[in-house]
Phi, psi and omega in degrees: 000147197232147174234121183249113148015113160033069168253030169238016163275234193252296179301287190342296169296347173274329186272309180317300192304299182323311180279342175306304168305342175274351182096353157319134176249110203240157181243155150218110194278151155178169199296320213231032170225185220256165183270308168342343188262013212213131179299139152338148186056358173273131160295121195235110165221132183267137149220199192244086178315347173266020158205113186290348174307310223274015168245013175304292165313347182278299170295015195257119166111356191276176166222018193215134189219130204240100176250142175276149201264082183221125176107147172237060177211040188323296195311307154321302160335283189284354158270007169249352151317318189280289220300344177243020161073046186269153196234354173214157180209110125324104158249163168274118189232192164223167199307281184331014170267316161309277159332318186191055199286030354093308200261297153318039188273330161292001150274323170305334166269351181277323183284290208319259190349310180294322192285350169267011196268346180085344184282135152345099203202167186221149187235106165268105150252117194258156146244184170346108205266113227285329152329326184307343191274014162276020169274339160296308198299324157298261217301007162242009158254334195282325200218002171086008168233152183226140170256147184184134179282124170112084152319304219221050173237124170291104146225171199269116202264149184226165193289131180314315181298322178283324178287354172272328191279333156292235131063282194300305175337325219256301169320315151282004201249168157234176197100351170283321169338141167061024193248179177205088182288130196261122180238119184251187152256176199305279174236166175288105140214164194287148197305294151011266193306305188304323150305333181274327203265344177314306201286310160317300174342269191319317164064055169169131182286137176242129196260155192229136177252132154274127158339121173269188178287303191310304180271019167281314229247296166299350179268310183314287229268037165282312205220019170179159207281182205287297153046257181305303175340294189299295162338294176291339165248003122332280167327302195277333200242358165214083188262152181309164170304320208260353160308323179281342187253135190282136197268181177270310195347284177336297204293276196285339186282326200228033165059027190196163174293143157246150199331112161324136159311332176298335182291320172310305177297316170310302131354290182253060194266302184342278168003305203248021196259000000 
C-alpha cells in the first residue's frame, strides 16, 4: 500500500490516478478530505502533516510513503513512517532547496531530516509548476485579462501531471534510492508567452498587464507568508541559470519529453472558459 500525501492537490491528485492505473492499492491524505474526492477503491483519510500523531493510523501497513514539504515537524513525520515499517518515502520537495537554500529552508529542512532518518527515500525538486497560471483563471473568464511581474523572464515551468507520473516511477521502481531529481518542463517560457497560449487555446485575446514587483508582493503575501512571497519573486524575476535551464531529469525517468505549457493548458482550458 503507497500513502499518499496532499492528495487532493495538483501533483497529488494526478498521482492518486497513476497509481491507481497502475495496480496500486493507494490511501489518500490531505487535512479535509472526502471519500468523493478520491477515485473508487481509494482509501480517503483525513489527517495533518502538521501533527505527526494523527498519521499513525494512516501509515499502518504501507510500504511506500509519497510526502509534501507540510508542517514543522519532519522528524516527527518520519518517525512515524519507521515505526509503521514504511521502506520508501519520496518527498516533493522544490528546486529552490539547490538553489537558493539560504531562502528555501523549510525544504531544506524536510531533506536534512529524510537523509537523517535512516529510511530509504529519494528527493523530486520540482519547479515551477505549470499550474500556478490557475491564479489566471477568474480574471481571465471575467474580464479576458492575466497579470503577472517579470513580463519577459523564462523559466521552465512544468507539468503537474509529469511530476506525478516521476512521483509514481520512483515510488514502484527500485534504483532510487538516495538520489534527488530536478523537474523541469521542456523549455523557459514567459509570464507573456504563457498568457498567449492560454488565449490560443481559448481561440480569444487576453491582454497580459505587467505587474510591478511591489504589487506582485501584495497580492502574493494574501494567500502566503511574507517570506515565502520575497523567494517566489526572486526565482521569477532574477533566476539563477540553472533554475532557468530546462532539465533532463523528466525526460530520461519516464522515457518521454516532458509536457509543453501548452499541454497543460489545453488539458485545463475549462479553468479558464
Amino acid at each position: 500500500m503507497i500513502v499518499v500525501t496532499g492528495a487532493t492537490g495538483n501533483v497529488g491528485r494526478a498521482l492518486v490516478a497513476e497509481l491507481i492505473e497502475g495496480g496500486e492499492t493507494v490511501t489518500a491524505v490531505a487535512r479535509h478530505i472526502r471519500t468523493e474526492d478520491v477515485p473508487p477503491g481509494v482509501r480517503a483519510v483525513a489527517a495533518d502533516l502538521g501533527r505527526p500523531q494523527t498519521l499513525a493510523p494512516v501509515l499502518e501497513g504501507a510500504k511506500a510513503l509519497f510526502l509534501l514539504v507540510a508542517g514543522e515537524d519532519p522528524a516527527g513525520i518520519l518517525q512515524q513512517a519507521a515505526a509503521a515499517g514504511v521502506t520508501k518515502v519520496v518527498l516533493l520537495s522544490s528546486q529552490g532547496a539547490g538553489t537558493r537554500p539560504e531562502i528555501y529552508t523549510h525544504a531544506l529542512r524536510f531533506e536534512q531530516a529524510l537523509a537523517e532518518s535512516g529510511l530509504p527515500f529519494t528527493v523530486l525538486r520540482s519547479g515551477g509548476l505549470a499550474s500556478n497560471a490557475l491564479a489566471w483563471a477568474e480574471p481571465i473568464r471575467r474580464h479576458r485579462t492575466a497579470a503577472a511581474p517579470f513580463a519577459d523572464v523564462a523559466l521552465p515551468f512544468v507539468d503537474p501531471d509529469d511530476v506525478a507520473a516521476v512521483a509514481s516511477a520512483v515510488l514502484r521502481e527500485d534504483g532510487h534510492d538516495g538520489a534527488t531529481y530536478t523537474l523541469t518542463g521542456p523549455e523557459p517560457t514567459t509570464p507573456r508567452q504563457r498568457a498567449a497560449t492560454i488565449a490560443a487555446v481559448l481561440g480569444e485575446p487576453v491582454a497580459f498587464v505587467e505587474q510591478s514587483r511591489e504589487e506582485a508582493l501584495a497580492q502574493m503575501i494574501r494567500f502566503m507568508p511574507p517570506a515565502v512571497a520575497e523567494g517566489t519573486l526572486a526565482v521569477l524575476g532574477s533566476p539563477t541559470q540553472e533554475e532557468r535551464t530546462a532539465g533532463t531529469d523528466v525526460e530520461r525517468l519516464l522515457g518521454r519529453p516532458a509536457a509543453a505549457f501548452s499541454a497543460w493548458a489545453a488539458r485545463n482550458m475549462t479553468a479558464f472558459r
